[in-house]
Structure formats: structure tokens, C-alpha cells
C-alpha positions in Angstrom: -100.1 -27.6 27.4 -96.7 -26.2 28.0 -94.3 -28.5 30.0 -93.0 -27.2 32.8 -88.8 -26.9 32.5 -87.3 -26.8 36.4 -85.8 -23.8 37.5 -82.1 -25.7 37.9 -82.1 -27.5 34.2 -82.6 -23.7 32.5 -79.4 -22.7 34.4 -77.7 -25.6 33.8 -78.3 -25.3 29.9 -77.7 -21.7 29.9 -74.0 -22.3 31.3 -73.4 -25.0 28.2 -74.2 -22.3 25.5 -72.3 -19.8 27.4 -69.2 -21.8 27.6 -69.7 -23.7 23.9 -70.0 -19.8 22.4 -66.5 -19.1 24.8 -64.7 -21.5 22.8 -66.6 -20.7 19.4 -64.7 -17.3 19.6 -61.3 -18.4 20.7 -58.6 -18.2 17.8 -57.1 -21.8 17.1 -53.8 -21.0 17.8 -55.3 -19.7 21.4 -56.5 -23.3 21.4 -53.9 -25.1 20.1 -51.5 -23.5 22.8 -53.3 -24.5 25.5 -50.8 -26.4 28.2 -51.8 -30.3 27.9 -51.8 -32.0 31.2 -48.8 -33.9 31.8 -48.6 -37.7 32.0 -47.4 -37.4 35.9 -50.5 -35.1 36.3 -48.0 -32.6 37.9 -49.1 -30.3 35.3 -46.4 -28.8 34.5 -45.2 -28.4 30.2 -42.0 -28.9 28.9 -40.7 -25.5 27.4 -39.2 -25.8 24.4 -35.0 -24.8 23.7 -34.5 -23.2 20.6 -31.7 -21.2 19.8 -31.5 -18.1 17.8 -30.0 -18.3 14.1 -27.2 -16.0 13.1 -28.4 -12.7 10.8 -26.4 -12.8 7.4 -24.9 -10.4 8.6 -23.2 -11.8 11.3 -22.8 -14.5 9.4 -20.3 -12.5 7.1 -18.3 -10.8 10.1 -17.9 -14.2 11.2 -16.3 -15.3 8.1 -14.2 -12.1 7.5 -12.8 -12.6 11.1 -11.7 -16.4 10.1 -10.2 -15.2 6.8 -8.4 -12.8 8.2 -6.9 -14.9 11.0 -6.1 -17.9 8.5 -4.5 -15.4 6.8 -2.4 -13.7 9.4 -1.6 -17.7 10.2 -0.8 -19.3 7.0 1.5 -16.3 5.6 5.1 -16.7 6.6 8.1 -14.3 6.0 11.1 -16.3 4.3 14.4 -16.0 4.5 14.6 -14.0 0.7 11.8 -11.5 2.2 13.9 -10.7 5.5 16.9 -10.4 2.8 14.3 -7.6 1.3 12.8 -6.3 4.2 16.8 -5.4 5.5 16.7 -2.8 2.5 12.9 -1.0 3.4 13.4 2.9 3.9 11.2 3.7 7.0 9.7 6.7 8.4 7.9 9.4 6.5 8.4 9.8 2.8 7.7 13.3 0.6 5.8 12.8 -2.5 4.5 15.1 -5.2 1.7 17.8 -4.4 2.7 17.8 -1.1 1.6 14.0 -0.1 3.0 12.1 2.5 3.3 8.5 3.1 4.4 6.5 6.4 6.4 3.1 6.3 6.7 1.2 9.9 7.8 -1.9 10.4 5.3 -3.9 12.9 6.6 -4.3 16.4 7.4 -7.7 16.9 6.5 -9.2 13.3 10.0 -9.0 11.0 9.2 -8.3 7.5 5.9 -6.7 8.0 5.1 -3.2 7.7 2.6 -0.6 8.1 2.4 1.7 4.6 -0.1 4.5 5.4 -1.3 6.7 3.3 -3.8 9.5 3.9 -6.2 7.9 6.1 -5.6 4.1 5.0 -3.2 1.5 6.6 -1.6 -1.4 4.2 -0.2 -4.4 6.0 2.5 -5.4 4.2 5.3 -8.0 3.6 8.3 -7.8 1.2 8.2 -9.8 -2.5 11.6 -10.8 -4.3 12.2 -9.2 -7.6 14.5 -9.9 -10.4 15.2 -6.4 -10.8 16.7 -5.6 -7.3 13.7 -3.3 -6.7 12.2 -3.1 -2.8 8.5 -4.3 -3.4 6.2 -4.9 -0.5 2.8 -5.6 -1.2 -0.9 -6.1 0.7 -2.6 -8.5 -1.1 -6.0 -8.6 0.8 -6.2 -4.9 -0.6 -3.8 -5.3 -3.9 -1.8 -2.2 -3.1 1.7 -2.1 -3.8 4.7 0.0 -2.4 7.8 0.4 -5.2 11.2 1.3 -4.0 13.7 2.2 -6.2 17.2 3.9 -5.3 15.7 7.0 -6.6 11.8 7.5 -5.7 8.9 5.4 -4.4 5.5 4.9 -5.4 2.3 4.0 -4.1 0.2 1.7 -7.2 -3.4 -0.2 -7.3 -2.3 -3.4 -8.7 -5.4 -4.1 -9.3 -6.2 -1.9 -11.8 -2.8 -1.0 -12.7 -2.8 2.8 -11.8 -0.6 4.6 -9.7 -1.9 6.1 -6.3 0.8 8.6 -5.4 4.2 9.4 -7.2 7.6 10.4 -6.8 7.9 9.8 -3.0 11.7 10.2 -1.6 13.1 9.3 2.1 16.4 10.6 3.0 18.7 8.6 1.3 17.1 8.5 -1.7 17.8 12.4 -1.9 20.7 11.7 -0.7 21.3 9.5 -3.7 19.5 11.9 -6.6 22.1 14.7 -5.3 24.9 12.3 -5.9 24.1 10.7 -9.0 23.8 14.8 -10.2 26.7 15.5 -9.0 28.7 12.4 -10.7 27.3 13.7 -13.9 28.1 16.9 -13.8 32.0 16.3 -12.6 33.5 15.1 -16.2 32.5 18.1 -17.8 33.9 20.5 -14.7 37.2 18.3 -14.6 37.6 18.8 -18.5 37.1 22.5 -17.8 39.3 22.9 -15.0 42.0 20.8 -17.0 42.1 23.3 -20.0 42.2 26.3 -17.9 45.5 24.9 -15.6 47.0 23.9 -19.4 46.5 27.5 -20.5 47.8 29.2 -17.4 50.9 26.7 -17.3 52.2 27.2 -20.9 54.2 30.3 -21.7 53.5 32.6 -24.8 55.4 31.9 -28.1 58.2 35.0 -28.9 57.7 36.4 -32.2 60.0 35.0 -34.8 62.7 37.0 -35.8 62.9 38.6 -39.3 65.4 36.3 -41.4 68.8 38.3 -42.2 69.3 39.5 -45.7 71.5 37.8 -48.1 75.0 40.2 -48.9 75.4 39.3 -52.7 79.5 38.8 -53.1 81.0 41.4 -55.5 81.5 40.6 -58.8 85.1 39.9 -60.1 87.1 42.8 -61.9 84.2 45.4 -60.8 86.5 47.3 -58.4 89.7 46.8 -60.8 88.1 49.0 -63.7 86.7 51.6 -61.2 90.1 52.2 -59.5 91.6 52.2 -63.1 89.7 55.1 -64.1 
């Protein structure tokens, strides 16, 4: 005989399996997510404060920005490199191939300057010398700008090669025209001194002819001559 199962305990049963299959087919970390009831029974859950970690990227930029200020910090100008910076040719220079270059000093900054070049800027500062050259230099980059009474140059002092040539302010044209000049002046004085010698010393006469001896007449020549 089959036993007879109430209406009410078949629906009952069926709603276990339903909800036991329900929870078969949830993912775990859909489980394990599930908001716990609070001790208070409020039922509310903590959230959770994390913050976000910096990219390497910005990690980088970050450190780039605080070299960059401990530099700007730590270098100082002296005394010998305001002595230097006195003796920087500014404005726009003329190199070969038809190249420019810029020198500025930095408002407000004594001894810095701004060397540009194309469509780079060089922060610089002024270096002694033991040759009496101008040398300002950006280290961060290892560029170099070379000033000498007659040209400048632009250098990689890095790699030791020169980045632009023969570049002249003013003055230093100034200066190439004079030094030619002072050369070529002893040899124009020496020039100028012969000609005034020649024009100022009168021609030599011609000697004159030396007078011919008269031989006295011998004695007793006329006496035998008158006698015949």
C-alpha cells in the first residue's frame, strides 16, 4: 500500500530543494560577500577604506619633481661665479650655417641664465676657470656654453662633441675687427715710413769730372827752341 504524503509536507519539501539548488548555483565569492549581520543587529557592514596605490609612473614624476626642486635648493651661486657671471655676453649670438643662440639671464636669480638653442632651453650657472674663459654649464643636461674673447660654442660634455660653432655677440666682433686691425698696422706703419723717407731726401748731383793734371814744362825746352 502506498502511504499517503499530506498535501502541505510536499510543498514544504519542494521549497527546501528549491532553495538548497539556489545556493548550489551561487558562485563562492557571491557567497562569501554576503553582508554578515552586525553584532548590534543594526545590520549595517563596515565598508572597508582602502586607498589607491601610485602607477610607476607617477611614482617617477613624483621623484623627478623632488630632484628637481632639491636641486634648484641646494645649488647656490658664489661669489667667484657672480665674478663670472659680470663677464656673460647676452642677447642673441650668430653662429656658423646660419644658427642662432639666445643667452638671458633669469629675472630675479643672479648668475643664472637661459642658453637656448633651437627649440631647447639650458638653465645655467657660471664655473671658474683657470684660463679666464666664461664657462656656464647645465649639469642636469651636461651642456656647456664656452666664451672666449673671440667666439662661443655650444658642446655635449658628455660625449665630448661640439653642438654649434663659431658663435659671435657684438663685442666679440668688435674684438676680431680689432685684433685684425692691430696686426695689420706694423706692416702699414713700416710702409708709410719708407715712403715719407723717400719723398723727404733730396737726389744726389752728379759728381763732377776731376780736372786734368797740366804737366810743368820741362827745363831748357823753350831755350833751344827760341835759339833756333
Amino acid at each position: 500500500m502506498h502511504r499517503h504524503i499530506p498535501h502541505q509536507t510536499r510543498a514544504q519539501r519542494a521549497a527546501r530543494i528549491t532553495a538548497i539548488a539556489v545556493l548550489v548555483a551561487l558562485p563562492l565569492p557571491m557567497i562569501a560577500a554576503t553582508p554578515s549581520a552586525s553584532p548590534s543587529g543594526t545590520g549595517t557592514a563596515a565598508k572597508p577604506t582602502a586607498s589607491r596605490a601610485a602607477t610607476p609612473r607617477e611614482q617617477l614624476r613624483n621623484q623627478a619633481k623632488g630632484l628637481a626642486l632639491a636641486t634648484d635648493t641646494v645649488e647656490q651661486i658664489t661669489e667667484a661665479q657672480l665674478e663670472v657671471a659680470a663677464r656673460v655676453l647676452t642677447g642673441d649670438a650668430d653662429c656658423e650655417f646660419d644658427q642662432k643662440i639666445g643667452v638671458q639671464p633669469v629675472a630675479g636669480q643672479p648668475g643664472h641664465f637661459q642658453v637656448a638653442y633651437k627649440k631647447a632651453v639650458y638653465r645655467m650657472v657660471p664655473q671658474e676657470t683657470t684660463t679666464g674663459a666664461v664657462r656656464l654649464e647645465d649639469r642636469k643636461a651636461g651642456i656647456m656654453w664656452l666664451q672666449i674673447p673671440t667666439k662661443s660654442m655650444l658642446m655635449n660634455i658628455r660625449i665630448g662633441q661640439r653642438m654649434v660653432d663659431a658663435c659671435t655677440h657684438s663685442e666679440q666682433r668688435a674684438a676680431v675687427a680689432a685684433a685684425e686691425a692691430a696686426a695689420r698696422s706694423p706692416v702699414q706703419a713700416a710702409a708709410a715710413s719708407a715712403a715719407t723717407d723717400a719723398m723727404a731726401t733730396p737726389a744726389a748731383e752728379p759728381a763732377a769730372a776731376p780736372a786734368t793734371p797740366v804737366a810743368p814744362p820741362v827745363p831748357g825746352t823753350a831755350a833751344s827752341g827760341s835759339a833756333q
